[in-house]
C-alpha positions in Angstrom: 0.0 0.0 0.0 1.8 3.4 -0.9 1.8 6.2 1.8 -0.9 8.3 -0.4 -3.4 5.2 0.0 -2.3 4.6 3.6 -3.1 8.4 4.3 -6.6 8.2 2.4 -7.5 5.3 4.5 -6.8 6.7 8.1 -7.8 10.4 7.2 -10.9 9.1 5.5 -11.8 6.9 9.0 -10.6 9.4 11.1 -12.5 12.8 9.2 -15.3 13.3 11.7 -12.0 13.6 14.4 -13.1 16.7 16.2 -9.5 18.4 15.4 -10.8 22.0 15.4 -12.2 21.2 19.2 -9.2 20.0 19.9 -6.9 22.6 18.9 -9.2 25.3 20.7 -9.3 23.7 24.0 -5.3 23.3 23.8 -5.5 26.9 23.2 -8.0 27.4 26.0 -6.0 25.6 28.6 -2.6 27.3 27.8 -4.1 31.3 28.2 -5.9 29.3 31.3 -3.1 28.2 32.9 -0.6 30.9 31.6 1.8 28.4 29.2 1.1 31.2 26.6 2.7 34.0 27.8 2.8 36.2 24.3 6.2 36.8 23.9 7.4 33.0 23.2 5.5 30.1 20.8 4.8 27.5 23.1 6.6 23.8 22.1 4.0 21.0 22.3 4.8 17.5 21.8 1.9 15.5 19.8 2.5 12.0 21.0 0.5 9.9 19.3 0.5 12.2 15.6 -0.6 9.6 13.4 -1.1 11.4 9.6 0.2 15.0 11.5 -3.4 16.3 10.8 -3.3 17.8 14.5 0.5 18.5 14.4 -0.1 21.3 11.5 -3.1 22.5 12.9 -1.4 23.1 15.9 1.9 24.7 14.4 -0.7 26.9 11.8 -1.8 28.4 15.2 1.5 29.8 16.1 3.2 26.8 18.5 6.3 25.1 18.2 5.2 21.4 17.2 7.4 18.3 17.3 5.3 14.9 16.2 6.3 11.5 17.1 4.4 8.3 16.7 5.2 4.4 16.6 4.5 3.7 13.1 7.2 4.8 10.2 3.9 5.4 7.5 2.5 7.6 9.7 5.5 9.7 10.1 6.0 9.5 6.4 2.3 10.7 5.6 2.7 13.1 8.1 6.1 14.9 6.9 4.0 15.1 3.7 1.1 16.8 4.4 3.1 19.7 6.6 5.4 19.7 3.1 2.0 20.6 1.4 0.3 22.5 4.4 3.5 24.9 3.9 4.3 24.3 7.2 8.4 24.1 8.0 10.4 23.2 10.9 8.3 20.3 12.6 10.7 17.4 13.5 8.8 14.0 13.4 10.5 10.8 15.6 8.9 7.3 15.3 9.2 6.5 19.1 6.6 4.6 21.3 5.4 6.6 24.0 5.7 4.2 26.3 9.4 4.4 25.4 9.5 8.0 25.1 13.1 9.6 25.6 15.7 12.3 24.6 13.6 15.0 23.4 13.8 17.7 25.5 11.1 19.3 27.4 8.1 21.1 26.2 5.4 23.8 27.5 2.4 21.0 26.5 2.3 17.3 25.5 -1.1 16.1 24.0 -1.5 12.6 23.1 -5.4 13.2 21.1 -7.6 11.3 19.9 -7.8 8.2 22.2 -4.4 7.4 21.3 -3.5 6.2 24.6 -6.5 3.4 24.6 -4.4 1.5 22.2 -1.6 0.9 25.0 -2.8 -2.5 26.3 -1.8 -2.7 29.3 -1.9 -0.4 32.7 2.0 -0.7 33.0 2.3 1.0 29.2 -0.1 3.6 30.7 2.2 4.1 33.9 4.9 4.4 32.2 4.0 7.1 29.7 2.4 9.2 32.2 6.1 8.8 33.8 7.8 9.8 30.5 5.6 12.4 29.7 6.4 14.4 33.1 9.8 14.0 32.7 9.7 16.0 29.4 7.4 18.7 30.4 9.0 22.1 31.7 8.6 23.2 35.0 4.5 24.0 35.0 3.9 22.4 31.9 0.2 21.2 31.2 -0.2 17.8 29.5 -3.7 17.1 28.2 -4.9 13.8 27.1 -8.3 12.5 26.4 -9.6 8.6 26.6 -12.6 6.8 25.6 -15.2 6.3 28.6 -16.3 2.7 29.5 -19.5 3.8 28.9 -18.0 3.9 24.9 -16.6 1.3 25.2 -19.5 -1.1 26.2 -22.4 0.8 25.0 -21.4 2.7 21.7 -18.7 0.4 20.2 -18.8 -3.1 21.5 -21.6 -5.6 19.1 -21.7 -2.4 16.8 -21.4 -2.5 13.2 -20.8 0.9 11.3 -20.2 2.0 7.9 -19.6 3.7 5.3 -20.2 3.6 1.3 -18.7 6.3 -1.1 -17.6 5.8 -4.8 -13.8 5.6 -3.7 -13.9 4.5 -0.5 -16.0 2.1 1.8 -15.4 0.2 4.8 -17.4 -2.4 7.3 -16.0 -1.3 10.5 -17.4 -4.7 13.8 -16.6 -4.2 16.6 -16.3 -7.0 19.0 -15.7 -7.6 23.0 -11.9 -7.9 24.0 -10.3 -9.9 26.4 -9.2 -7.7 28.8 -11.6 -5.7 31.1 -13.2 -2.7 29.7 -11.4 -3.8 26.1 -12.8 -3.2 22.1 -11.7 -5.0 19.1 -12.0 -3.2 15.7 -12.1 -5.5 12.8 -11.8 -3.0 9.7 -12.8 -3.5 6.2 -11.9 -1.2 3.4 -12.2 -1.1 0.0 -10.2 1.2 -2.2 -10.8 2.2 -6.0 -8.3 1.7 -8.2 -8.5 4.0 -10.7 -6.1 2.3 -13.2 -8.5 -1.1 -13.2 -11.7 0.4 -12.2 -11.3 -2.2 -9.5 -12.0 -2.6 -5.8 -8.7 -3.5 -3.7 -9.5 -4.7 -0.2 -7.4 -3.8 3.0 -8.0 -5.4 6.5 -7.2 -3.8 10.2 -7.7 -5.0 13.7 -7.2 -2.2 16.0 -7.2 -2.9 20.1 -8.2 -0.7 22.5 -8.5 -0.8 26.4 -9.9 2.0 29.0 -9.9 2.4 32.9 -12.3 4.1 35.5 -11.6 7.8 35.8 -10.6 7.5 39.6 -8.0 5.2 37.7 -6.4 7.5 35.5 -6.3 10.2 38.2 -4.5 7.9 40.7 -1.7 7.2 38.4 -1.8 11.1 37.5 -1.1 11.8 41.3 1.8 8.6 41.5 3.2 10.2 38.7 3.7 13.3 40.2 1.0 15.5 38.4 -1.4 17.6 39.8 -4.8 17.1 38.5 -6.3 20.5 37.1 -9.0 19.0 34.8 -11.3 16.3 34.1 -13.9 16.9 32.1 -16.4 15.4 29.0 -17.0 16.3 25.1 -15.1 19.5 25.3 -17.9 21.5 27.0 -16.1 21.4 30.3 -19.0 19.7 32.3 -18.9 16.9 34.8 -18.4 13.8 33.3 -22.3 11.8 33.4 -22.8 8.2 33.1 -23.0 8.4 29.5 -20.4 10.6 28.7 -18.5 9.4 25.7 -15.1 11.2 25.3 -12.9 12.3 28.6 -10.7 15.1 29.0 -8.0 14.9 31.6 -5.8 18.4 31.8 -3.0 18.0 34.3 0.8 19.7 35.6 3.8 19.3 36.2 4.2 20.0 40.0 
């Protein structure tokens, strides 16, 4: 599959992402908690980038991005489309956060759009809440978001969703995992091919696992964060029983 394809596929599932929301609350939370002091860009890390989509967005509204993410296309599609955004001077590092190491320190780290559900296991989660406070400067913010259980087991799990365009389709089931509070994504596309007027089919399985809020905060605190933030669906409200997406803002003590 060549990088173009690779980028149509995960843009085209990912293009209901609520990237816009996401770069305003950044925005939000750095005036909130003074990281944007107007005379200097703030340096974010996007952990996580995937494509960059989020990474340019971020460096078009005036900080100092540097991308990193576990997969080598990713990186690839993402140098790409900041060559074509216009958008110079954002380094990209294939590194798992879980591993995450020798990059400096940074005003904000995001990892977006549920990225850190596809860590599998609660000592992947430790220990990138552990990296990410080493490279955050002193009073640095780092805002993540997760699915909610109540996702998890309600709006994905013995779901079937789709979607049916002349280029692009996919069957996207979604199953039980076997871990607690776990989702399987079994992903079907099929892909035009111009040349042949042909269909070309590409499978995924994509893994993801969530925890209790109380959870996530607890190994906040261990970590040595304080908690500023937790809230649901960027409207800053409580989170409810049946909220879907959750917002955790935290700092560097």
């Amino acid at each position: 599959m060549s990088y173009e394809q690779f980028a149509y596929l995960y843009d085209e599932l990912m293009k209901d992402a609520p990237y816009d929301e996401w770069v305003q609350f950044v925005k939000e939370k750095c005036l909130k908690y003074s990281v944007t002091n107007g005379s200097t860009a703030p340096q974010l890390l996007d952990l996580a980038c995937g494509t960059g989509e989020l990474s340019v967005r971020f460096a078009e509204n005036g900080f100092q991005v540097t991308g990193v993410d576990l997969s080598e296309d990713m990186l690839a599609v993402a140098q790409a489309k900041a060559e074509e955004a216009g958008v110079k001077g954002i380094p990209f590092f294939q590194q798992n956060m879980a591993d995450l190491d020798g990059h400096g320190q940074f005003d904000v780290i995001g990892i977006f759009c549920d990225s850190l559900n596809y860590l599998e296991t609660e000592a992947e989660v430790i220990a990138t809440f552990a990296n990410v406070i080493e490279h955050l400067s002193d009073k640095g913010i780092f805002i993540f978001d997760v699915h909610s259980i109540y996702k998890i087991a309600e709006v994905f799990i013995n779901q079937t969703f789709a979607l049916n365009e002349e280029e692009v389709s996919y069957i996207w089931n979604s199953f039980p995992g076997e871990l607690p509070n776990s989702v399987e994504h079994e992903l079907s596309f099929f892909v035009l091919d111009e040349k042949t007027g042909k269909y070309d089919r590409f499978d995924e399985l994509h893994l993801q696992r969530t925890y209790p809020i109380e959870q996530y905060s607890n190994w906040l605190l261990e970590a040595g964060f304080e908690l500023l933030e937790v809230c649901a669906d960027f409207d800053d409200t409580v989170p409810s029983t049946n909220s879907e997406r959750i917002l955790f803002v935290a700092r560097k003590k």
